[in-house]
N, C-alpha and C positions, 0 to 999 in steps of 0.2 A: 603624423601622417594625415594626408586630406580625405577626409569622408569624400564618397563616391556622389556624381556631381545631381542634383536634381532639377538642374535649368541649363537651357540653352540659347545659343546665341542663332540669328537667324539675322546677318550682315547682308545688307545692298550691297553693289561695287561701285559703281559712277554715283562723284559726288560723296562717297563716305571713305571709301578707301584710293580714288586714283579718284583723277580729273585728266580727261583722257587718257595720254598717254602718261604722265605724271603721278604719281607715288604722292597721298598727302603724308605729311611726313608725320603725323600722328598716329597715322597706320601703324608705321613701323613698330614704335610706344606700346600700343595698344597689339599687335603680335609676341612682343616681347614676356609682356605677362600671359598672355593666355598658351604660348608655346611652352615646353617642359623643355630641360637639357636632354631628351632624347628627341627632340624635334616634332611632337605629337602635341595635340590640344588638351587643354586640363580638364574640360569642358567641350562638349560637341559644339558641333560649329557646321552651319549651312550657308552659303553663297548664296541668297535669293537673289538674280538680275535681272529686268526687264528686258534685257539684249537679247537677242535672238539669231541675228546672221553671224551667229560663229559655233564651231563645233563646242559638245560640252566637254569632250577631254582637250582641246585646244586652249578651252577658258580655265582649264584646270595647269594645264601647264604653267601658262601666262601668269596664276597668281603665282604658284609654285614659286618661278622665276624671279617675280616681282619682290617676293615677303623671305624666301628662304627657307620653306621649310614645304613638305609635300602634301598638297592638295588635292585627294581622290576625284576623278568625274563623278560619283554621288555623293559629293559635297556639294555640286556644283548644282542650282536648277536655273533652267533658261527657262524664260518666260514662254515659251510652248513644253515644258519638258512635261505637264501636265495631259497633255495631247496624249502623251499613250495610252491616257484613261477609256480613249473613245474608238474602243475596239471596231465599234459596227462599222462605222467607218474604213478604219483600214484596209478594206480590199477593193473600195470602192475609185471606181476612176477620180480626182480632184485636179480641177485648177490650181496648181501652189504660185502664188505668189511670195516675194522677199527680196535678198540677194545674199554673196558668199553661197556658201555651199550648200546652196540651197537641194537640193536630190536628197542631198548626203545625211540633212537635218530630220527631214522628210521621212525618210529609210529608217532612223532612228530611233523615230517616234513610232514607225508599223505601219507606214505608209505607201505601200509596196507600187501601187499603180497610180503613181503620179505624171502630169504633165506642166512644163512651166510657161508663164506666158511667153518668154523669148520663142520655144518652140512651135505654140499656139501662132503666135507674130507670123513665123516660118509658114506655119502651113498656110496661114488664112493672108497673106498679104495687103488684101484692100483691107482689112478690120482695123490699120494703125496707121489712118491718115493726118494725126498734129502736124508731125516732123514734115514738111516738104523734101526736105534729102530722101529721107525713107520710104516716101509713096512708091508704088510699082512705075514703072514708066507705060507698062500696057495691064488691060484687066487680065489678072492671072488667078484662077482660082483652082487652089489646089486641095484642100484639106475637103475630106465626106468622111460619112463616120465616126465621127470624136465625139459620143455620148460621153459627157460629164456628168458626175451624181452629185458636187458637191462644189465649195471653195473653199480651198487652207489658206489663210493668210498666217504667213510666221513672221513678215519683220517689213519695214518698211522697204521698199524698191527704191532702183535708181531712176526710173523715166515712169514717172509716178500718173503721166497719162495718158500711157498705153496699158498701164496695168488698169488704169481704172477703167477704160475702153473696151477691155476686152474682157476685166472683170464681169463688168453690165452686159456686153455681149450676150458670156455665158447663161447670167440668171436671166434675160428677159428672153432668150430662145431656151428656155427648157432646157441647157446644156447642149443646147447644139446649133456651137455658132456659125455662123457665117448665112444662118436662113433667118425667116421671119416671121414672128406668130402677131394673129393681127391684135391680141392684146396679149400682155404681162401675165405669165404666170405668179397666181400667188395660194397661199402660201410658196416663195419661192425655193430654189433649192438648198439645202443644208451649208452653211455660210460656218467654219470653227475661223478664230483668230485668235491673235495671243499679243500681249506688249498693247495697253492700251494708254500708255502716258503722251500724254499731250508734247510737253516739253522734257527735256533731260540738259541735263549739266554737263559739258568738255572744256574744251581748254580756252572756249571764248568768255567775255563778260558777260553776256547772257545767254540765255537757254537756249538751247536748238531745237526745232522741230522733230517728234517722236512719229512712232506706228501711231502714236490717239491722232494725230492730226491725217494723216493719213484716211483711217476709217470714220473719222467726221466729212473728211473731201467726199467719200465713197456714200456713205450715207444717206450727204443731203444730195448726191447727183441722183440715187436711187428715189428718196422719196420727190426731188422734185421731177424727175421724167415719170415715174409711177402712181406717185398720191398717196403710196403706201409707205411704212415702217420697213426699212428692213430689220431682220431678225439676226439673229444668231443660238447658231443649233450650243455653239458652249464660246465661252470667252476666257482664255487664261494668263496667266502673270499677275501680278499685283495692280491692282487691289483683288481680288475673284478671292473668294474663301478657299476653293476646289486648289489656289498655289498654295494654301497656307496650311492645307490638310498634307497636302504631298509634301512639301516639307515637313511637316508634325512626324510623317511617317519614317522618313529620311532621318533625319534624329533621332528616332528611338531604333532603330537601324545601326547605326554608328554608336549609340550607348552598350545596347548588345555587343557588337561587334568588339570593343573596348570590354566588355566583361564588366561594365557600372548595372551593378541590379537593380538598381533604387530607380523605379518608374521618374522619367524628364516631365514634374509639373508644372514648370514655368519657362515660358519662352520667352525672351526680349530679342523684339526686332528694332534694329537699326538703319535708322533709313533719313536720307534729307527730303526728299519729298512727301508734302504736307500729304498731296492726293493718293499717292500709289503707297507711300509709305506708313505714314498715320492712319491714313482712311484705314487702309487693310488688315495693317495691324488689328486698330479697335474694331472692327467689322470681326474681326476672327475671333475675337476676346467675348461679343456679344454675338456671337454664333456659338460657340462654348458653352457661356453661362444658360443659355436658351436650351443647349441640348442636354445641358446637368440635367436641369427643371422637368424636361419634355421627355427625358429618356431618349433621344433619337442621335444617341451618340454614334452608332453604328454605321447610322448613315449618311453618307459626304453630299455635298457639294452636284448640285444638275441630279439628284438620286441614284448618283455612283456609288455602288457598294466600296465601303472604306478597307484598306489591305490590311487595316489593324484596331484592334479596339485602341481605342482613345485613355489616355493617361490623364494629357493635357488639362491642366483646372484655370490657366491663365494665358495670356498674351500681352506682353507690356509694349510699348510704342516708346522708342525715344528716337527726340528729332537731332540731330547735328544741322550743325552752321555754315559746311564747307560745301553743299552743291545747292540745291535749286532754291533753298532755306534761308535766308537771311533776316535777323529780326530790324533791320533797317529798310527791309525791300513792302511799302505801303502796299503790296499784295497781301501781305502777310501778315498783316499787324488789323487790330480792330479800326472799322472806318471810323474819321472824327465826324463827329454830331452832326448830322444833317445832308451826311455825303452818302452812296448809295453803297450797299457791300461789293466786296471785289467780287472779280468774275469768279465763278465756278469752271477750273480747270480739270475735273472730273471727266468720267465717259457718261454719254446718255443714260446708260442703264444702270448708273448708280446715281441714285437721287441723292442730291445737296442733304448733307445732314451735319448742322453745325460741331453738334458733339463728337464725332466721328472722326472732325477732325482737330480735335484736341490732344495733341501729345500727353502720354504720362509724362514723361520728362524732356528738357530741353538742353541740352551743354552743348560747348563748342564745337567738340570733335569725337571723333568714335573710341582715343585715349580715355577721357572723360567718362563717356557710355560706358566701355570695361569699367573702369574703376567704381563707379558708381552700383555697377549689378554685382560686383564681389564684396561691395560695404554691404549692400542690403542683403546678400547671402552669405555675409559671414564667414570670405573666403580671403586671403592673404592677399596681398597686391602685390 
């Protein structure tokens, strides 16, 4: 019989297990062992995704569907699912930008008095003049009253500059657009977002545009009309430590739940992305080891009080070969002698740090990654 499990698994989706809409068929391998003949994990298991415009029991069905076997919504975290940390917020009015179901997402997190930009579009009509079809044909102004306290960004939009339009709007009129202050409020107002990956992996040859590129566009429009930084009141999804803690909790969550007593002290994240996935991993490994040392295990992530004392003693990083990762793609690989280092596909507020992004381990596929953390746990394959 298997001793009860003391490590967990903390899987991406895009690029480790599916490539858009595509099943890697290693997946399947790598379900097989970690599923029992009663359809249940032998070991906890967390879905970390940077995706965001999609419900989280919708993304639970989907794998459900996908793999065969049943998937809870709190397996699942979407890259804002962390957002519910930030109570004060929640009853305050917010510009949400995204798309899909986007209200719905919103509502979820405890975000009860939200407004989206399509709606904002509706009332303020001259504020979203790109599109020539969309201009008003006469000045019509209709929106007064719409004090904003804040902006949600959860997931990249579809008319990515009218969000940004009336994003700026909002912060450089104090939250109340469609007037004019003769300079820029700053400190401006409370900005949360989530999903900060530049690039992601689908079903093209190479990477597509993410939410990072997004809040880069938004960014440099603010500091170049401004002169200033813009800020952010919290940032979540991977890399943020704040996702790595909410999942730490979420697993130990699921061990109870399973009736496994033996405290979860190692975590292996799996992930193809060097930035969101490496970085975060080892950022959360030496966010750990710092709070063994310092005693400040209690406390998470922006000084959110943590929902659980901490177990966790480790956080292992391994990279697969099947989305953004490739040990042939010269991003990835050490510059030769005399050529300049690849770009940094990072978010602003996490400074370049070489080690950080060094995988513990590298194999081909997420088969591999299983098979490899049950040799060193001394679990049967």
């Amino acid at each position: 019989v298997q001793s009860p499990p003391t490590f967990g698994f903390l899987l991406d989706i895009d690029g480790v297990l599916v490539r858009g809409h595509r099943v890697i068929p290693a997946a399947l391998e790598a379900f097989r062992r970690l599923v029992n003949s009663q359809g249940q994990v032998r070991v906890p298991v967390v879905f970390v995704t940077n995706a965001g415009n999609i419900l989280q029991h919708g993304k639970a069905q989907e794998l459900s569907s996908l793999f065969g076997f049943k998937v809870d919504p709190d397996q699942v975290i979407l890259s804002h699912s962390p957002l519910k940390l930030f109570s004060q917020f929640h009853g305050k009015r917010m510009l949400v930008s995204g798309q899909g179901p986007l209200v719905e997402n919103a509502r979820a997190l405890g975000f009860w008095n939200v407004v989206t930009v399509d709606e904002l579009r509706m009332a303020f009509p001259v504020l979203d003049m790109v599109d020539l079809e969309r201009r008003p044909k006469t000045t019509v102004i209709r929106g007064t009253g719409w004090p904003f306290k804040g902006v949600l960004l959860l997931g990249e939009p579809v008319r990515w500059e009218t969000s940004l339009q009336l994003i700026m709007d909002v912060l450089l009129s104090n939250g109340n657009p469609g007037t004019g202050l003769a300079t820029a409020p700053y400190p401006h107002l409370p900005v949360l977002a989530s999903n900060m990956d530049l690039l992601w992996m689908a079903e093209a040859k190479m990477p597509r545009f993410g939410h990072g590129t997004f809040l880069l566009c938004l960014e440099t429009i603010y500091q170049k009309v401004t002169g200033q930084e813009l800020r952010y009141e919290g940032l979540t999804g991977k890399p943020s430590i704040l996702t790595y803690q909410y999942a730490e909790d979420l697993i130990g969550q699921q061990a109870e739940r399973r009736g496994w007593a033996a405290p979860i002290q190692k975590l292996y994240a799996v992930g193809d992305n060097p930035m969101s996935d490496v970085y975060g991993a080892n950022l959360f490994h030496q966010y750990l080891q710092m709070a063994k040392h310092e005693g400040t295990g209690e406390l998470g992530a922006c000084g959110l009080k943590k929902q659980r004392p901490s177990a966790t003693q480790s956080c292992a990083s391994i990279l697969v070969c099947t989305g953004v990762y490739h040990p042939k793609d010269p991003e990835t690989v050490e510059p030769a002698q005399g050529r300049e280092e690849p770009p940094f596909h990072g978010h602003r507020d996490f400074s370049f740090s070489p080690g950080l992004m060094e995988p513990s381990h590298i194999v081909n596929d997420v088969d591999e990654a299983v098979q490899l953390v049950f040799r060193k746990e001394g679990w049967a394959l």
